[in-house]
N, C-alpha and C positions, 0 to 999 in steps of 0.2 A: 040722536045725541042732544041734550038741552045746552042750552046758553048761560053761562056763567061770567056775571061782570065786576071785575075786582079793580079796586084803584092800590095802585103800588107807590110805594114811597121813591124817590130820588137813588137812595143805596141801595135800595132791594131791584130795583131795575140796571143798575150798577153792574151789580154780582148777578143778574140775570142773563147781562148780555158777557162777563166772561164765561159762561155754561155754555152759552150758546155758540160763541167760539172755537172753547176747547172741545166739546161732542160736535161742532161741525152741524149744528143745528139749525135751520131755515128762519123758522116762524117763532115768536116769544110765545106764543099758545100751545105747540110742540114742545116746547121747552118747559112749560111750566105744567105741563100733564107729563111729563120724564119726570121730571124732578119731583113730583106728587108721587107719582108708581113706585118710585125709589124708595122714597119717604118711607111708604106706606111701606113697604116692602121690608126695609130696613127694622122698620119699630114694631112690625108682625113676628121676625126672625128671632127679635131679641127678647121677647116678652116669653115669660117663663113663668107655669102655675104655681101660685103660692101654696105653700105645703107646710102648717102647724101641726102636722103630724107628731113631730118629733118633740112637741111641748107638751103631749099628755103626759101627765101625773108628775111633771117639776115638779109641783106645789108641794107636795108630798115628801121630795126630798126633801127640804130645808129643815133644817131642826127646830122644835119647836120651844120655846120660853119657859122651862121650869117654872124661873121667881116669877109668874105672873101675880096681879095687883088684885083678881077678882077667881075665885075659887071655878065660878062657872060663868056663862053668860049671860044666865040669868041675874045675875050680880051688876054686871053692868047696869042695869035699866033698873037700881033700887036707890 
């Protein structure tokens, strides 16, 4: 296992040591690889593949502008 050295702020060691409290936890290094596991655990559970599936051929619906200003688009660039 490699050594990982992090400085903590004042309120983040705060709310480290109620963690460590309420789960009955020994060690702040234990505590803070739980609370990493979780994390990670948590924001794996919740992540969900994005699917623009259901966007092919919108564009298609929308109606298109009769009065247009330029008969074609070649019109534009004269």
């Amino acid at each position: 296992m490699s050594q990982l050295n992090i400085h903590v702020t004042p309120h983040f060691e705060k709310d480290l040591n109620k963690f460590m409290k309420i789960r009955h936890i020994q060690t702040k290094s234990e505590a803070i690889r739980l609370a990493i596991k979780e994390g990670i655990q948590h924001t794996v559970s919740q992540t969900k593949r994005i699917d623009f599936s259901d966007w092919l051929g919108l564009g298609l619906e929308v109606p298109t502008n009769k009065k247009t200003k330029f008969s074609s688009d070649d019109d534009l660039w004269r």
